[in-house]
C-alpha positions as a Markdown table, in Angstrom:
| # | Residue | x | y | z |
|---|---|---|---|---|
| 1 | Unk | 30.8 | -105.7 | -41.3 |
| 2 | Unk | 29.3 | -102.5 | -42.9 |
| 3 | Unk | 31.7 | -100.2 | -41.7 |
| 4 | Unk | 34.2 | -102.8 | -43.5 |
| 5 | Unk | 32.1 | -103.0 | -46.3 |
| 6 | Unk | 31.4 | -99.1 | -47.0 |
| 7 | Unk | 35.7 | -98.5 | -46.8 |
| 8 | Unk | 35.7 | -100.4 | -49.2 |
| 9 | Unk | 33.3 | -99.6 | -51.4 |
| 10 | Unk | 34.0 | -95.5 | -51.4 |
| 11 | Unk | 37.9 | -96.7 | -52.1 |
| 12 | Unk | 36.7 | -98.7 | -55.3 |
| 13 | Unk | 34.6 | -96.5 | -56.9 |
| 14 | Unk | 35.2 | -93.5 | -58.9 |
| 15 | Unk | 36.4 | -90.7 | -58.2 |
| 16 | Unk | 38.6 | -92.6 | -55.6 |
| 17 | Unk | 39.4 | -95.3 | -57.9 |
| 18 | Unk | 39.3 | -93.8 | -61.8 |
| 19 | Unk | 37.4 | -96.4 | -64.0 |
| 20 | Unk | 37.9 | -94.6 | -67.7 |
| 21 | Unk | 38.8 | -97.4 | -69.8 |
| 22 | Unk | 41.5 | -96.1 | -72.7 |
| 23 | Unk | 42.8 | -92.9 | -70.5 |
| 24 | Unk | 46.2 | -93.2 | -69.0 |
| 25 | Unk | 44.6 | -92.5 | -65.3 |
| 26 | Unk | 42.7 | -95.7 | -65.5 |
| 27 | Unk | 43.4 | -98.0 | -62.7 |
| 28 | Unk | 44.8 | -95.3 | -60.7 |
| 29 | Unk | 44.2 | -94.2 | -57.1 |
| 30 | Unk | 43.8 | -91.2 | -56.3 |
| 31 | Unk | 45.4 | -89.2 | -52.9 |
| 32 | Unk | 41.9 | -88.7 | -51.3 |
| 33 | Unk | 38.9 | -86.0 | -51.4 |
| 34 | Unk | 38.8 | -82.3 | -50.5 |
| 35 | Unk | 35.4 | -82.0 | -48.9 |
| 36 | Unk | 35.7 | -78.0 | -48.5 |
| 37 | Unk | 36.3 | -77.8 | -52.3 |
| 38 | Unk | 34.0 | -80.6 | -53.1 |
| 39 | Unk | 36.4 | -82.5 | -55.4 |
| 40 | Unk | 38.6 | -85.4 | -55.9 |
| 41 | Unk | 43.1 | -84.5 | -55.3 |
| 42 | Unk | 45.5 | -86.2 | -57.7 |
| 43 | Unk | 46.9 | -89.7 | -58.8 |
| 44 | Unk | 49.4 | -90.9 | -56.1 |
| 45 | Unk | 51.5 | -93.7 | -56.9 |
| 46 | Unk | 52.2 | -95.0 | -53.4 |
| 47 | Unk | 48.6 | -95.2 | -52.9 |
| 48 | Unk | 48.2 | -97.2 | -55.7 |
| 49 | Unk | 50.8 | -99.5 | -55.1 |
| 50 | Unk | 49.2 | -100.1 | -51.2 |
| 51 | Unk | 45.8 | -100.8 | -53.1 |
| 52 | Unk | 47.0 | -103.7 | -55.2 |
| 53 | Unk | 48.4 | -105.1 | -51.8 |
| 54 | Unk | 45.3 | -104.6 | -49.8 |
| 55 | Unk | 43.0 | -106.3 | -53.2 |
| 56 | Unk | 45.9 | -108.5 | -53.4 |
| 57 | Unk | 45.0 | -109.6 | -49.7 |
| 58 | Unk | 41.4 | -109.5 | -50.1 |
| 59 | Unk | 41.5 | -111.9 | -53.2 |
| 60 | Unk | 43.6 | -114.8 | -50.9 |
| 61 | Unk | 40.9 | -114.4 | -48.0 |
| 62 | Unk | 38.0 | -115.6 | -51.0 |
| 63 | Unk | 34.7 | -114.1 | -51.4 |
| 64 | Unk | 36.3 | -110.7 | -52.7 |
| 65 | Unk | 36.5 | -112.1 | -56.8 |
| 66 | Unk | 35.1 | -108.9 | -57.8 |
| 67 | Unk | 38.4 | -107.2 | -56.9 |
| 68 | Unk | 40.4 | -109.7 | -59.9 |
| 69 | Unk | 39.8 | -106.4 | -62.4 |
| 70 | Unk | 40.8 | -103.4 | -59.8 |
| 71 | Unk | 43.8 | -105.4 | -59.0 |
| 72 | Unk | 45.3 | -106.1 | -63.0 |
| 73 | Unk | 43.7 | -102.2 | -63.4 |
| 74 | Unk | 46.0 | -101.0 | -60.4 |
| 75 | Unk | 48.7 | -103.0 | -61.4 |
| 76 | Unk | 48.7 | -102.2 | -65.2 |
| 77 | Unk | 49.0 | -98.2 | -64.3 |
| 78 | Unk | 51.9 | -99.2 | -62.4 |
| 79 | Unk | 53.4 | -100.6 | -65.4 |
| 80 | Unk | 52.2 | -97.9 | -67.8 |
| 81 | Unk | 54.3 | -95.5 | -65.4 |
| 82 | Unk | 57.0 | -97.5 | -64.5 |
| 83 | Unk | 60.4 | -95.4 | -65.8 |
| 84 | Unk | 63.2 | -97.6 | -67.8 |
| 85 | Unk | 65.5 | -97.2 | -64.7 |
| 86 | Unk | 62.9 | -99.1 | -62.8 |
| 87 | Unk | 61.2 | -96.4 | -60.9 |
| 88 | Unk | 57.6 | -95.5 | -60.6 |
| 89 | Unk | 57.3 | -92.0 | -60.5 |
| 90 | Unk | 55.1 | -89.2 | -58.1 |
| 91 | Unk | 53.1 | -88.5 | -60.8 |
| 92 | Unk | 49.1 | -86.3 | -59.9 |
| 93 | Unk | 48.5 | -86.3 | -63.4 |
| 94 | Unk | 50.0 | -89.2 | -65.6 |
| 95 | Unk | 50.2 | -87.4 | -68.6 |
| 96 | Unk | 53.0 | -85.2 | -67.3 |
| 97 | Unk | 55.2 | -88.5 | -67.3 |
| 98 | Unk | 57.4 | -86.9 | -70.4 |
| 99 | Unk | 57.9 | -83.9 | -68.3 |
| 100 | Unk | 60.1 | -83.5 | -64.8 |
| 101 | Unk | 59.4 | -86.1 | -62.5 |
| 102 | Unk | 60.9 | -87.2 | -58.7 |
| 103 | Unk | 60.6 | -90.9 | -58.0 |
| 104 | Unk | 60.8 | -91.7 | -53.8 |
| 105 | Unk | 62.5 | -94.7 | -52.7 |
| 106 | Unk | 59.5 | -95.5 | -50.4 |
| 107 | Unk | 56.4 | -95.2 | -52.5 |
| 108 | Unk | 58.7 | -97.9 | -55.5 |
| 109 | Unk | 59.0 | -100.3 | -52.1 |
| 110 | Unk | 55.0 | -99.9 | -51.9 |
| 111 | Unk | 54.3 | -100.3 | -56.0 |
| 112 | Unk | 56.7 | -103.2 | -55.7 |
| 113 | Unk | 55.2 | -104.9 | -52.6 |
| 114 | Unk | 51.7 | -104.6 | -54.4 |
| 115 | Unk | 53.0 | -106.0 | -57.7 |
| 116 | Unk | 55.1 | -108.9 | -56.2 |
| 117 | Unk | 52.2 | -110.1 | -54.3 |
| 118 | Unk | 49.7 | -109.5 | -57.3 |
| 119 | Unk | 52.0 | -111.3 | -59.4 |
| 120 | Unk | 52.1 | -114.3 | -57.2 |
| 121 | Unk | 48.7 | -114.4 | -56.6 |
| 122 | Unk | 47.6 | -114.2 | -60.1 |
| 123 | Unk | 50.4 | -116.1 | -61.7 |
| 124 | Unk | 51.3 | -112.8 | -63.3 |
| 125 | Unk | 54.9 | -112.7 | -64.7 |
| 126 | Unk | 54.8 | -109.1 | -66.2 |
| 127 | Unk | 53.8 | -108.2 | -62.3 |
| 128 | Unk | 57.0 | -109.7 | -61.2 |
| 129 | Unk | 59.6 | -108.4 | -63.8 |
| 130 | Unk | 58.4 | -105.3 | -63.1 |
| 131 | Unk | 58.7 | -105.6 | -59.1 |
| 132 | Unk | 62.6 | -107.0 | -59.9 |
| 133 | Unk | 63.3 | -103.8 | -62.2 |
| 134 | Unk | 61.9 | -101.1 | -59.5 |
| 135 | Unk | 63.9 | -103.5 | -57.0 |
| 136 | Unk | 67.3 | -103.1 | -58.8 |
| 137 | Unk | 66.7 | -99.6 | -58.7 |
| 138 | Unk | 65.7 | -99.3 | -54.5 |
| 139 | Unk | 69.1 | -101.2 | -54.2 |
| 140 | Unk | 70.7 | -98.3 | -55.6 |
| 141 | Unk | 69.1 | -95.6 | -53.5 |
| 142 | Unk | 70.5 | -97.2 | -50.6 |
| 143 | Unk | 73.3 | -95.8 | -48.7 |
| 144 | Unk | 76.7 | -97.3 | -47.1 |
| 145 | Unk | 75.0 | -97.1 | -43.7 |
| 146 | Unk | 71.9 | -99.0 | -44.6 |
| 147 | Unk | 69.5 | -95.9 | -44.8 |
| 148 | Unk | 68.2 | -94.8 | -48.1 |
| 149 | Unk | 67.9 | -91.7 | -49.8 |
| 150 | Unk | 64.3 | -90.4 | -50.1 |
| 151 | Unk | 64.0 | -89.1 | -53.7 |
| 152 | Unk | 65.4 | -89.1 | -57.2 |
| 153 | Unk | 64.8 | -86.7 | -59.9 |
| 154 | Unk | 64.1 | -87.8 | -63.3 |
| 155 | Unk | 67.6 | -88.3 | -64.9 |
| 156 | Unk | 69.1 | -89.4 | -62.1 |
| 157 | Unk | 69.8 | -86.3 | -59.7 |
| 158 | Unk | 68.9 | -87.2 | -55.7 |
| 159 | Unk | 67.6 | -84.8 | -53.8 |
| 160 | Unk | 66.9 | -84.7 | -50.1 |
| 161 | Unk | 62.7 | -83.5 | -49.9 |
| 162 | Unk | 63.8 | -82.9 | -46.1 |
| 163 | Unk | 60.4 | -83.6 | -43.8 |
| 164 | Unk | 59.9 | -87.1 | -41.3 |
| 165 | Unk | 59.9 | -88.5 | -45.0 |
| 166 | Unk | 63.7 | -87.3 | -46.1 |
| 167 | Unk | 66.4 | -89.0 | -46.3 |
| 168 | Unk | 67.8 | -91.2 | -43.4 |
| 169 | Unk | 64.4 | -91.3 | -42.4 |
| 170 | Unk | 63.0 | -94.0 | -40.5 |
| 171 | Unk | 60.0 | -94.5 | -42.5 |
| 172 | Unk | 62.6 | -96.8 | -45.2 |
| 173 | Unk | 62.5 | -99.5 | -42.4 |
| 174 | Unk | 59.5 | -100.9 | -44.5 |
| 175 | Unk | 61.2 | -100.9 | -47.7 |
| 176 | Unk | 62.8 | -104.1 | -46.1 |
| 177 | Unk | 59.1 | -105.9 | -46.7 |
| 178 | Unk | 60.0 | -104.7 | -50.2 |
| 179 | Unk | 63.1 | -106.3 | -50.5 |
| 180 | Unk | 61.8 | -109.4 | -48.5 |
| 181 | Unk | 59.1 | -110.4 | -51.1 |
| 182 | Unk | 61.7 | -109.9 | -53.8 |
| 183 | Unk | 63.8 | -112.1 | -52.2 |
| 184 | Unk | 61.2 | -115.0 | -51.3 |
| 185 | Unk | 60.3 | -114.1 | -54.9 |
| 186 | Unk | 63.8 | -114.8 | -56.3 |
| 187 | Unk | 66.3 | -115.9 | -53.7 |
| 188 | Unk | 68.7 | -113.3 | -54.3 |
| 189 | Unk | 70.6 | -112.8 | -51.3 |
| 190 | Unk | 71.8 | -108.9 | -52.3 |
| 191 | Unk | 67.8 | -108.3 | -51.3 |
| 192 | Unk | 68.1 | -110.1 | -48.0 |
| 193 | Unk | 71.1 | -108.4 | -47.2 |
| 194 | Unk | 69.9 | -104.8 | -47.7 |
| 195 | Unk | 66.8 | -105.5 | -46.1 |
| 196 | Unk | 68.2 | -106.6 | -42.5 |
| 197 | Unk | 70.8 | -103.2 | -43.2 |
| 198 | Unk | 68.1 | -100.7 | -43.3 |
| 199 | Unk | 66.8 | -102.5 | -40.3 |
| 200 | Unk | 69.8 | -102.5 | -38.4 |
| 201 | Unk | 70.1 | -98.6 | -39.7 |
| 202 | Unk | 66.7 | -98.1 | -38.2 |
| 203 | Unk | 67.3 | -99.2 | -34.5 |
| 204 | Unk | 69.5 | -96.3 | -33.9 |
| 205 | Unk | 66.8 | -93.9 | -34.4 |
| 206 | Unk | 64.7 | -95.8 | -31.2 |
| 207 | Unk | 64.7 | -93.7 | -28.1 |
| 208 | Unk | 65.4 | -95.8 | -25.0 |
| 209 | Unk | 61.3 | -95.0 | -24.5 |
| 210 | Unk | 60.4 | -96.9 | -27.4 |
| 211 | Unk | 59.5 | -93.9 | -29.8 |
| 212 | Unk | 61.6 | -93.5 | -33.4 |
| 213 | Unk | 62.8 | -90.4 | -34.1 |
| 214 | Unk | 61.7 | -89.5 | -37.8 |
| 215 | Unk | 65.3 | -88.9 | -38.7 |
| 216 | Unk | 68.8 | -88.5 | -37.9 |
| 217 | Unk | 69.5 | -85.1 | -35.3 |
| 218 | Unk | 66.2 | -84.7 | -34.8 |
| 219 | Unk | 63.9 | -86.1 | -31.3 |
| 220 | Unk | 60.8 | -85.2 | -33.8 |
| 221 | Unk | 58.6 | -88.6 | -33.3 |
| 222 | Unk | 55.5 | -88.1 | -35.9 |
| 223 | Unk | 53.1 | -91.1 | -35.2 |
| 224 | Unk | 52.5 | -92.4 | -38.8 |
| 225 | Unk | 56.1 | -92.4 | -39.2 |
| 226 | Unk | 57.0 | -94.2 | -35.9 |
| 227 | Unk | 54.0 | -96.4 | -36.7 |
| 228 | Unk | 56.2 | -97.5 | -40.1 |
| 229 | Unk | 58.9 | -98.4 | -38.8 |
| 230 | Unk | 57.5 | -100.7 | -36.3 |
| 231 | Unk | 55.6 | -102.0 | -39.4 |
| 232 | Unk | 59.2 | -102.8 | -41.1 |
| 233 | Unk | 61.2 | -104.4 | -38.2 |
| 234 | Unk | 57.8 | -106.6 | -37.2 |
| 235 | Unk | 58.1 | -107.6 | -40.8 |
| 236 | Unk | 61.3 | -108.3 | -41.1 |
| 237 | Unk | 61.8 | -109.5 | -37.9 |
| 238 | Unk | 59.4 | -112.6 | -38.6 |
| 239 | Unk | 60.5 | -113.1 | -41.7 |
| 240 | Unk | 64.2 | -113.2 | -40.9 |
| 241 | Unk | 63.8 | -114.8 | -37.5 |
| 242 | Unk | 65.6 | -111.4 | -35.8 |
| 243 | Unk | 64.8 | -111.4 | -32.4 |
| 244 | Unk | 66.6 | -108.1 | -32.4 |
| 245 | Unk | 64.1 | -106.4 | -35.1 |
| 246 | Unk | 61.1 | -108.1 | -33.1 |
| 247 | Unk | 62.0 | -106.8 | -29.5 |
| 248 | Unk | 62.3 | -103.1 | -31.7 |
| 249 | Unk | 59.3 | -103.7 | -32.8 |
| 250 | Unk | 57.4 | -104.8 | -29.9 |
| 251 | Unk | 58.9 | -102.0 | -27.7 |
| 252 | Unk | 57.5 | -99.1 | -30.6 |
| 253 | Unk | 54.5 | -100.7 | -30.2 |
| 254 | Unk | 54.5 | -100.4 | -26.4 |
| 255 | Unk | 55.4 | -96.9 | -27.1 |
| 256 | Unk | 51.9 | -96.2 | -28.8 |
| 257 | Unk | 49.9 | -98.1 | -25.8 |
| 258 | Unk | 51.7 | -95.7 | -23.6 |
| 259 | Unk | 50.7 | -92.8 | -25.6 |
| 260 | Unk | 46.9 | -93.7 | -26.9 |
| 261 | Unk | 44.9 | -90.7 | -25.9 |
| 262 | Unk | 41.8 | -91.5 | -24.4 |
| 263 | Unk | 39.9 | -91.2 | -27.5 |
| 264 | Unk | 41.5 | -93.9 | -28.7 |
| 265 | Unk | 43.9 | -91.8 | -31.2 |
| 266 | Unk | 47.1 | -90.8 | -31.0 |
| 267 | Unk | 48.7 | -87.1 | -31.0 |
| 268 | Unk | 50.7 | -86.3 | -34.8 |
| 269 | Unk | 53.9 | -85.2 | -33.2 |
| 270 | Unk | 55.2 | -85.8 | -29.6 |
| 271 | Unk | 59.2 | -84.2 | -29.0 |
| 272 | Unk | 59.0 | -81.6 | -31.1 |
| 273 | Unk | 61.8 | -79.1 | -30.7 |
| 274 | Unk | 62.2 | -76.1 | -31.4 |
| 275 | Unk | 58.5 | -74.1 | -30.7 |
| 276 | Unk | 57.5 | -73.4 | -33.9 |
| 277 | Unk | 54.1 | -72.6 | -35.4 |
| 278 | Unk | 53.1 | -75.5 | -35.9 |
| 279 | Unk | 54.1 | -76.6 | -32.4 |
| 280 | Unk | 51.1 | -74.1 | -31.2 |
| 281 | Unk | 48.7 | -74.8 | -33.7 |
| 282 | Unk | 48.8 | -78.6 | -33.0 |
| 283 | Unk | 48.4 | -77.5 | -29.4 |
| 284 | Unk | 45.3 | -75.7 | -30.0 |
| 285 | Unk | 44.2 | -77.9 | -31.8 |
| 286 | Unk | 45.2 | -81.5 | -30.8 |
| 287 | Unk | 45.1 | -83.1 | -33.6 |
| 288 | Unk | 44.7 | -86.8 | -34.2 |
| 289 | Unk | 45.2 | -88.3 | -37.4 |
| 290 | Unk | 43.2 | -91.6 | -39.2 |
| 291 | Unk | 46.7 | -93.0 | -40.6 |
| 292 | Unk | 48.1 | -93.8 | -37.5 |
| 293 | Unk | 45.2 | -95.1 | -35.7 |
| 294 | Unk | 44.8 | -97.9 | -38.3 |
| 295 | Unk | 48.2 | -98.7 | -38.5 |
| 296 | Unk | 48.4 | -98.5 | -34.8 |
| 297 | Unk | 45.3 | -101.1 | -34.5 |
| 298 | Unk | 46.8 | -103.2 | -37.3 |
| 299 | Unk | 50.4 | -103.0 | -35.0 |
| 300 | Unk | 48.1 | -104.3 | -31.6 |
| 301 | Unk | 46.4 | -107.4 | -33.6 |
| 302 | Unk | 50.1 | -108.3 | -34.9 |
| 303 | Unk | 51.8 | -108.4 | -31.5 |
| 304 | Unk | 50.3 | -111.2 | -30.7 |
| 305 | Unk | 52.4 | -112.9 | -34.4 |
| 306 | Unk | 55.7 | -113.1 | -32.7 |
| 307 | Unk | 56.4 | -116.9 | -34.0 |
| 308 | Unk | 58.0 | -117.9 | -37.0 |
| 309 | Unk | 54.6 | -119.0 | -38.7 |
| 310 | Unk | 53.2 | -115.4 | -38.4 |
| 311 | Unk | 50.4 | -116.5 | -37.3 |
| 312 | Unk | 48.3 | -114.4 | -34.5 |
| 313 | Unk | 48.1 | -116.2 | -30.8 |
| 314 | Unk | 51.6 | -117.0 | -30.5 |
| 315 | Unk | 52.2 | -113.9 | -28.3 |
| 316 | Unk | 49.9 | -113.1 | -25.8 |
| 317 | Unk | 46.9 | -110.0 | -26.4 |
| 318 | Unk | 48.4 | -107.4 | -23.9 |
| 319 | Unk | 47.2 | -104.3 | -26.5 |
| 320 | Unk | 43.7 | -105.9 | -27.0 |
| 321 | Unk | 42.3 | -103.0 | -24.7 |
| 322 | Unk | 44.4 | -100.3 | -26.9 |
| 323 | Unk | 43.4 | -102.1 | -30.4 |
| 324 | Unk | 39.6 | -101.9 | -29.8 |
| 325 | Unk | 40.0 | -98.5 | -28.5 |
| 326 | Unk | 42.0 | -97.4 | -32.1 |
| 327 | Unk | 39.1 | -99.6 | -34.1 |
| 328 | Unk | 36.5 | -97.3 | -31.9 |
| 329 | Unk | 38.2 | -93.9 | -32.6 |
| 330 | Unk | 38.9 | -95.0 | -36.6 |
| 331 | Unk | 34.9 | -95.6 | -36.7 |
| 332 | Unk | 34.3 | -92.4 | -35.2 |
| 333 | Unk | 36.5 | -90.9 | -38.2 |
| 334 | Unk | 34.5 | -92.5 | -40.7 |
| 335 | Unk | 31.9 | -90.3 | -42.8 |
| 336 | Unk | 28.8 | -91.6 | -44.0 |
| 337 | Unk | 30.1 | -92.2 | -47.2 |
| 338 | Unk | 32.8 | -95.0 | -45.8 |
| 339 | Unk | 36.0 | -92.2 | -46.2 |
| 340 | Unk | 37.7 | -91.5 | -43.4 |
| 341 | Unk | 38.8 | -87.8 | -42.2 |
| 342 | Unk | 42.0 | -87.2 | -41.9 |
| 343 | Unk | 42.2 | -86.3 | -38.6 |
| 344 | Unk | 40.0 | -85.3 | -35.6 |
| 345 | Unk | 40.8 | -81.7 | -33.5 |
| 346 | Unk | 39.2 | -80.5 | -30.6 |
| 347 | Unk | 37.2 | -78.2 | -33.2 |
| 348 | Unk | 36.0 | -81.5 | -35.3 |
| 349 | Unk | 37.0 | -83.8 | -38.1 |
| 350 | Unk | 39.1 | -82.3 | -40.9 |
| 351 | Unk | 37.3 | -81.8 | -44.5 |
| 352 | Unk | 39.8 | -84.0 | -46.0 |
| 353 | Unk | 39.3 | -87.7 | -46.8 |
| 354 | Unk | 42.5 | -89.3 | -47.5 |
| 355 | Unk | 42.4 | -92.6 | -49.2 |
| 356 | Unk | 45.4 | -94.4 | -46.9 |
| 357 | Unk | 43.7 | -94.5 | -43.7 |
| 358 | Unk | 40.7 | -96.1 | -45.5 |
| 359 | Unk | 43.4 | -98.6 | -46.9 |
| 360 | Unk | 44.9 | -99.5 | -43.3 |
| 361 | Unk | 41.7 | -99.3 | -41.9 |
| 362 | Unk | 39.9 | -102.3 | -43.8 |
| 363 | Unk | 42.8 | -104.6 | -43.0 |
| 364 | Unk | 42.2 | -103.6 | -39.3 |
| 365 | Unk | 38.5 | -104.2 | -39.6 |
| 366 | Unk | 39.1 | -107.5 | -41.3 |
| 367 | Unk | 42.1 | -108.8 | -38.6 |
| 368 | Unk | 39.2 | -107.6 | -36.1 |
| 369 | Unk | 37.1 | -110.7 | -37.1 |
| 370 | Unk | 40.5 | -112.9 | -37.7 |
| 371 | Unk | 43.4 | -114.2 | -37.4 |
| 372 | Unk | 46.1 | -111.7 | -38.7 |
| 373 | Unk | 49.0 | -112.5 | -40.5 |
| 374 | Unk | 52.3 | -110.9 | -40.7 |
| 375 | Unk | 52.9 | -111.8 | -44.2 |
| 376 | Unk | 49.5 | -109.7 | -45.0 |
| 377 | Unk | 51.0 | -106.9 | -43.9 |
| 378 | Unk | 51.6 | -103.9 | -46.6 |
């Protein structure tokens, strides 16, 4: 597919992906691409974590061999990064590593989901250690009612970033795929365990309509993070055999049928309360965002993966109208040079590429031609 093959290709290639052999930002992935200042954004560790995955998962399909190198090269900056306590820190520019630093517990799920898989894959055992060490240390972000802190400072210090990404949010429910390949990867129960908790945590935050509030107090439901969350308990719900976390699941995704505009994308923020400015600029504006289109469109081709095999036809293909309407809007996101805009507003498509939704969007391109796989998930 060329729209497959061109998301890939701008995602692998400099300035997206940095090929300088000997510099500490080798390997890396950057956050995306500012069109209106005509230049590359930072190093972002989560995104670099979800690129070894998604290499990861295009080296087991075959015919993607070329993608051995990115994968080590991803992987190695991970480990170049890594802290002693386990973490792998936020950092733009990698040579700030000796100065302050924040670590959040759900971009180290998303290194360590990358690296576990990599490590499997490629028979890699330094992959592995280092998934185990940034393991022990999401274990210890995790609080007594199964919800995890967001963020730790370097030294030690937590500190709540507030935002749909704070702490108690319901974005951690995917940290449980975290915790569920280290414990296929090393039969510790302890990761088990903490994985159906968060889950359990997370079910609380579903409205009676379906929709996950991003956190705690708040009826706030921000698409990408809703979209997460579903993402998690579908996970873990296979993987466990929770029929609990699956009907969560498959009622979230219900939730986004219901609330698929007719362009095929979905609104950022539905609930929000009180009216505050950005309550009338999204308004205006209307925004629809990439991110949560493709993980929406990867959520409809997973329904159907309901079984304990994971393996798509099990459960039926009610969303198949909504999926193809996602894959039609994400393709009407993508610019010329295979990025995708960040989101599309009644006044046009936002100068900003970001490299997730390109990320999400070639695993939903490639489960649009076959079978998906809830262990493929990332």
């Amino acid at each position: 597919m060329e729209t497959l093959d061109r998301a890939l290709a701008w995602q692998t290639a400099e300035p997206i992906r940095v090929q300088r052999p000997g510099s500490p930002e080798h390997g890396g992935i950057l956050h995306g691409f500012d069109q209106r200042r005509g230049g590359p954004l930072g190093l972002y560790t989560e995104i670099t974590g979800y690129a070894v995955s998604l290499f990861t998962f295009l080296l087991g399909l075959g015919g993607y061999e070329k993608l051995r190198m990115a994968t080590m090269e991803a992987s190695d900056y991970l480990l170049r990064i890594q802290d002693r306590s386990g973490a792998f820190p936020h950092l733009p520019d990698p040579r700030a590593v000796d100065g302050p630093w924040s670590a959040y517990s759900f971009d180290v799920a998303a290194c360590i989901v990358g690296l576990a898989r990599c490590g499997k894959l490629l028979q890699g055992r330094r992959y592995l250690d280092s998934a185990a060490s940034a393991a022990r240390w999401l274990l210890g972000l995790q609080r007594p009612d199964g919800s995890f802190f967001a963020m730790m400072d370097k030294g030690g210090g937590l500190r709540d970033p507030g935002g749909f990404y704070g702490d108690g949010s319901c974005i951690h429910a995917k940290n449980a795929i975290a915790l569920l390949e280290l414990h296929a990867a090393t039969g510790r129960e302890e990761y088990r365990r903490a994985a159906e908790r968060v889950c359990d945590y997370t079910l609380a935050l579903q409205s009676t309509d379906g929709a996950f509030r991003s956190r705690p107090g708040s009826p706030d439901v921000f698409t990408h993070a809703h979209a997460y969350a579903c993402e998690g308990l579908l996970y873990s719900g296979v993987i466990l055999g929770e029929d609990r976390f699956k009907a969560a699941a498959r009622k979230g995704v219900a939730w986004l049928a219901n609330h698929q505009q007719d362009d095929g994308g979905w609104l950022s923020h539905y609930n929000s309360r009180p009216l505050t400015r950005r309550r009338v600029v999204d308004a205006i504006l209307r925004p629809r965002p990439s991110d949560a289109a493709a993980q929406s469109a990867r959520l409809f081709s997973l329904m159907s993966v309901m079984g304990e095999g994971g393996v798509a036809g099990e459960g039926g293909n009610d969303h198949e109208g909504a999926r193809r309407a996602a894959i039609g809007f994400l393709l009407r996101c993508q610019e010329a040079g295979g990025g995708f805009h960040y989101r599309r507003t009644r006044f046009g498509l936002s100068p900003f590429l970001d490299t997730w939704s390109a990320q999400f969007a070639v695993q939903a391109f490639v489960w649009d031609t076959r079978p998906a796989l809830v262990g493929e998930l990332f």
